[in-house]
PDB file with SEQRES, HELIX, SHEET and CRYST1 records, atoms N, CA, C and O in Angstrom:
SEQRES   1 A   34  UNK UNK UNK UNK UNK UNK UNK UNK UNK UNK UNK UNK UNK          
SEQRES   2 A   34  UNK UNK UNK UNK UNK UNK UNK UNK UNK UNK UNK UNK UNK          
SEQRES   3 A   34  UNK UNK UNK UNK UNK UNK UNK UNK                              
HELIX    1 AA1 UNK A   10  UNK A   21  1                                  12    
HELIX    2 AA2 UNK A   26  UNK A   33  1                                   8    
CRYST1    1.000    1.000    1.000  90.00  90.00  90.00 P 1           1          
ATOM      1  N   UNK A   1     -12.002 -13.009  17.743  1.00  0.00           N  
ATOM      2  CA  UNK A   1     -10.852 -12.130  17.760  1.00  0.00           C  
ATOM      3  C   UNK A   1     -11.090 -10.938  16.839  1.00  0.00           C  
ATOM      4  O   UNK A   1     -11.485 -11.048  15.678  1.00  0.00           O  
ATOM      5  N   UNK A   2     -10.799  -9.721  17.492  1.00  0.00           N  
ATOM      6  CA  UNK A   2     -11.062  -8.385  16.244  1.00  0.00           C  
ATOM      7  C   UNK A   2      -9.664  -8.378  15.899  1.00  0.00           C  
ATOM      8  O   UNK A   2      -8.656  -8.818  16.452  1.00  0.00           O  
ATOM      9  N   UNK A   3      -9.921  -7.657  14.658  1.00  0.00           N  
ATOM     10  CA  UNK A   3      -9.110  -6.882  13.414  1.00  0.00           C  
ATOM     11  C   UNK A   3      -8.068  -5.969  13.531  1.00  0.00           C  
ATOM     12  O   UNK A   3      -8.344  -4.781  13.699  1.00  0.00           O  
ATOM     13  N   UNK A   4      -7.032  -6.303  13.476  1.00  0.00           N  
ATOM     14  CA  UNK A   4      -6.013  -5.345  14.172  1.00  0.00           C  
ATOM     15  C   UNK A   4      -5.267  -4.532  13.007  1.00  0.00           C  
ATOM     16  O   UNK A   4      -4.358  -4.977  12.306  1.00  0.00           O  
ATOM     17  N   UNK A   5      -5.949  -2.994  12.928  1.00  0.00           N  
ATOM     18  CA  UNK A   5      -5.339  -1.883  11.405  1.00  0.00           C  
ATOM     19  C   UNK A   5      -4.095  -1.284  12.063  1.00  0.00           C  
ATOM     20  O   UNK A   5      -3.811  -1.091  13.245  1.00  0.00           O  
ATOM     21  N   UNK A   6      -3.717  -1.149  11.399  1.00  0.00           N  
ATOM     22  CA  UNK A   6      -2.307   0.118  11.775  1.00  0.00           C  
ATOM     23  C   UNK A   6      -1.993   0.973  10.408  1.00  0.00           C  
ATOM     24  O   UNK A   6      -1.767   0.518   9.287  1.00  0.00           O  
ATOM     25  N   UNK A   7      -2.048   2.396  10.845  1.00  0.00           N  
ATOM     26  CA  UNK A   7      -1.611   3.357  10.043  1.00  0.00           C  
ATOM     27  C   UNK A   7      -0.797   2.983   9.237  1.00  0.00           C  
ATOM     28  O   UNK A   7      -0.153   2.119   9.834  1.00  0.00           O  
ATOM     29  N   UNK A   8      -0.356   3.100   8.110  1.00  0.00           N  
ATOM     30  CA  UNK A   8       0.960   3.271   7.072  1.00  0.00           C  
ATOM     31  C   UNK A   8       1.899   3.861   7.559  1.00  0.00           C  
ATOM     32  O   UNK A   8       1.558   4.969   7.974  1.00  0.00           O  
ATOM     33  N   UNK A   9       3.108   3.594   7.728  1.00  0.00           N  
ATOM     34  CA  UNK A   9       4.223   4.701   7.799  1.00  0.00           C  
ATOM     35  C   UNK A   9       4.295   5.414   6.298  1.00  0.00           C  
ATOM     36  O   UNK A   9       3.591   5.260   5.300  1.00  0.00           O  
ATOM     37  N   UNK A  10       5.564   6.348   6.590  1.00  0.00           N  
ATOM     38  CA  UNK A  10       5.818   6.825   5.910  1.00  0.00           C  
ATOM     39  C   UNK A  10       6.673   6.515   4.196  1.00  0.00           C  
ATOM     40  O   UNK A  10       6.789   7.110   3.125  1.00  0.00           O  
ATOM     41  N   UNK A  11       7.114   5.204   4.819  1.00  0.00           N  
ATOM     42  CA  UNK A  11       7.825   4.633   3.753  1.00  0.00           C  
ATOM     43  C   UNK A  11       6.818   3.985   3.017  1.00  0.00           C  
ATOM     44  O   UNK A  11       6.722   4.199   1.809  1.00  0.00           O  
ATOM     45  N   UNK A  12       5.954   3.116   3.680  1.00  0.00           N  
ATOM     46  CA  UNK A  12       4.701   2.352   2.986  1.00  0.00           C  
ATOM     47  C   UNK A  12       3.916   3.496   1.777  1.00  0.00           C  
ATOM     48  O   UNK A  12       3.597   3.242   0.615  1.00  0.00           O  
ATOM     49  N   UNK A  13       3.752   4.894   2.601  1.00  0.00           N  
ATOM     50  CA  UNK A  13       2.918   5.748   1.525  1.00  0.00           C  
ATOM     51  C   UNK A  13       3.577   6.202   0.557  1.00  0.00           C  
ATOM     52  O   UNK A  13       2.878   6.512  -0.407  1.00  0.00           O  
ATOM     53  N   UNK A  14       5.202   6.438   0.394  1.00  0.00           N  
ATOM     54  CA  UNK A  14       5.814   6.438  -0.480  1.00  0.00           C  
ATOM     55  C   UNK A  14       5.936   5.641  -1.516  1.00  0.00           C  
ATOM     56  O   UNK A  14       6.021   6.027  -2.681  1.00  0.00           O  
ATOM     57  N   UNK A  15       5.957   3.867  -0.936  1.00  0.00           N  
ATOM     58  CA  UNK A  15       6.101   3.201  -2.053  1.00  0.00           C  
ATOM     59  C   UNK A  15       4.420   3.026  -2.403  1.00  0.00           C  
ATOM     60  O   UNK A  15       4.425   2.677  -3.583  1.00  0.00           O  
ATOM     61  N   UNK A  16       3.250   3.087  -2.031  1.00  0.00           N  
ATOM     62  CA  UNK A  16       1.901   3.134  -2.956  1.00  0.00           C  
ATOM     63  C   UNK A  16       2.317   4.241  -3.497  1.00  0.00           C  
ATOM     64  O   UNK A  16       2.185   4.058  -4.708  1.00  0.00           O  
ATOM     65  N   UNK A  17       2.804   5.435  -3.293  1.00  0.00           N  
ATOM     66  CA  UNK A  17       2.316   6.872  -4.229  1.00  0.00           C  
ATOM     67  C   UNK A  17       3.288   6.286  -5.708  1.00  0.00           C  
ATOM     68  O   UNK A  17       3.001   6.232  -6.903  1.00  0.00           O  
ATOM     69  N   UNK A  18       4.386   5.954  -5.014  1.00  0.00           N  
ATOM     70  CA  UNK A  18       5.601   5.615  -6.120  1.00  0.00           C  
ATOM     71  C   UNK A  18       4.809   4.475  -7.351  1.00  0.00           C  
ATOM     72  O   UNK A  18       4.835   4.738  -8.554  1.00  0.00           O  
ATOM     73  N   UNK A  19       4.261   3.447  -6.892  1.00  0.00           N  
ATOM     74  CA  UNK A  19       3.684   2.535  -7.673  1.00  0.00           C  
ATOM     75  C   UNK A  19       2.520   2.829  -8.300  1.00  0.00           C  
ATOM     76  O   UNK A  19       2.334   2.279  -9.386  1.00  0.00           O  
ATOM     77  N   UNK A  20       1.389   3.829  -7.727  1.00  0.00           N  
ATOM     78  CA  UNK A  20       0.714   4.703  -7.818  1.00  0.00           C  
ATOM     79  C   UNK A  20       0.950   5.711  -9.307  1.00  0.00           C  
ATOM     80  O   UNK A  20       0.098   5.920 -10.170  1.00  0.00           O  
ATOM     81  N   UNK A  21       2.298   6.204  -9.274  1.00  0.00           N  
ATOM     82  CA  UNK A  21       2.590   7.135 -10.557  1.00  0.00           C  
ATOM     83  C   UNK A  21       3.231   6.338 -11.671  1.00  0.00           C  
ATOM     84  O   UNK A  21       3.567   6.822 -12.752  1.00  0.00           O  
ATOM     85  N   UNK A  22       3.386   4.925 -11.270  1.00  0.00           N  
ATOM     86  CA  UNK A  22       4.048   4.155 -12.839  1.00  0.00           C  
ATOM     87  C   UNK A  22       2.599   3.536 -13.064  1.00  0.00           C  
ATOM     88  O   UNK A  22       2.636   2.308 -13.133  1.00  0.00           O  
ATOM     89  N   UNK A  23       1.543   4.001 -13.173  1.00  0.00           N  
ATOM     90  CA  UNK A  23       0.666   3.170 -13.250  1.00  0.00           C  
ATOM     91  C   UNK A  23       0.259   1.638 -12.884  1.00  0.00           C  
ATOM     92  O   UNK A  23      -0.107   1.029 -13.890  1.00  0.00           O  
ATOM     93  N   UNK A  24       0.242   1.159 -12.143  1.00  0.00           N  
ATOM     94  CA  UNK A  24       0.041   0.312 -11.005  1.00  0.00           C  
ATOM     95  C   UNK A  24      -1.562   0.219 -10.753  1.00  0.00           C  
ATOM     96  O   UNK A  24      -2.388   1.131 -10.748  1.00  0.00           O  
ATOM     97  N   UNK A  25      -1.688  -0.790 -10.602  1.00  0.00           N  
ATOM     98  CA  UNK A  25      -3.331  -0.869 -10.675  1.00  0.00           C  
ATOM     99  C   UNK A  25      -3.624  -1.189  -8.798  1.00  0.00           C  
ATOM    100  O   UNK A  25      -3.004  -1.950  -8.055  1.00  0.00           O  
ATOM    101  N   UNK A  26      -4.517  -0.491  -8.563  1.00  0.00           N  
ATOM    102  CA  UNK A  26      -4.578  -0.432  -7.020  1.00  0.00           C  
ATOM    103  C   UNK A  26      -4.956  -2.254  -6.762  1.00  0.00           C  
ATOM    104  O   UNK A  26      -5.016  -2.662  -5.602  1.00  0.00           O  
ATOM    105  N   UNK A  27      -5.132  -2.990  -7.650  1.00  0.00           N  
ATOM    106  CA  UNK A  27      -5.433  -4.548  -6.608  1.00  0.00           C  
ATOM    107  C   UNK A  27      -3.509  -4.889  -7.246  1.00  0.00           C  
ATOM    108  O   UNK A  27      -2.949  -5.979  -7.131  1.00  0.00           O  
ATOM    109  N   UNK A  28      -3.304  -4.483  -7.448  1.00  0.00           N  
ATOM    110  CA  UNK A  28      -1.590  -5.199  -7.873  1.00  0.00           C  
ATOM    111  C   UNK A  28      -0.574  -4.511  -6.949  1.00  0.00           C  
ATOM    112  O   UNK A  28       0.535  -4.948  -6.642  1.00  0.00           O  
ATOM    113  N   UNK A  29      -1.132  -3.385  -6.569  1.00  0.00           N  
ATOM    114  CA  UNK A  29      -0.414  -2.449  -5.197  1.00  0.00           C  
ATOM    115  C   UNK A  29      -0.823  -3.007  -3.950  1.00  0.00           C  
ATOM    116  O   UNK A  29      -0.108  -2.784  -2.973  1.00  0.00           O  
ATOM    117  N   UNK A  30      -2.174  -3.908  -3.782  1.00  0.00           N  
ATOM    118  CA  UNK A  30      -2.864  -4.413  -2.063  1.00  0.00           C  
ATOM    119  C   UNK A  30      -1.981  -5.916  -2.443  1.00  0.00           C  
ATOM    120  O   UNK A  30      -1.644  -6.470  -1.397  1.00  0.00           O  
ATOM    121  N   UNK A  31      -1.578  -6.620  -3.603  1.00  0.00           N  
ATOM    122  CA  UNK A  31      -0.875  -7.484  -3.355  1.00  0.00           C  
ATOM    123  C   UNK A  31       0.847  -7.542  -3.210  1.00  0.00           C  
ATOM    124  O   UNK A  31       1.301  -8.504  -2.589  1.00  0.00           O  
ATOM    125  N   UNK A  32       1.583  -6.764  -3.642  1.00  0.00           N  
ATOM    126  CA  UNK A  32       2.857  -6.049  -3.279  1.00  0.00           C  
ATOM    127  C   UNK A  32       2.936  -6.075  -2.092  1.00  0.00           C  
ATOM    128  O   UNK A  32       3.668  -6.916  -1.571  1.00  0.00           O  
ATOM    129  N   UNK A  33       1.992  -4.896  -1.076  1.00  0.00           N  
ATOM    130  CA  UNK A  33       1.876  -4.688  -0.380  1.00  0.00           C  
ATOM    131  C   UNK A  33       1.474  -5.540   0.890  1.00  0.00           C  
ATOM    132  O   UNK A  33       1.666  -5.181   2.051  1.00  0.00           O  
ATOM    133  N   UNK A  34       0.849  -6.801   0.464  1.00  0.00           N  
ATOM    134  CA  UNK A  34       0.727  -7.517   1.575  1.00  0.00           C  
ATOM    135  C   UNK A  34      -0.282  -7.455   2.142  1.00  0.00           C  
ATOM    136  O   UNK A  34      -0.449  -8.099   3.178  1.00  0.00           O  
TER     137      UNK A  34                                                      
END                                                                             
């Protein structure tokens, strides 16, 4: 079975940028995130 990606919406890139500017460490943002 292949790998099925889908773009970010718009709300998703808001909340990385948002978590992103309180300093948020990008592996603590891929687990938030799901």
């Amino acid at each position: 079975m292949g790998k099925n990606y889908d773009q970010l919406d718009i709300d998703e890139r808001y909340e990385i940028y948002r978590l992103h500017q309180a300093n948020t460490s990008l592996q603590a943002i891929g687990r938030l995130m799901g």
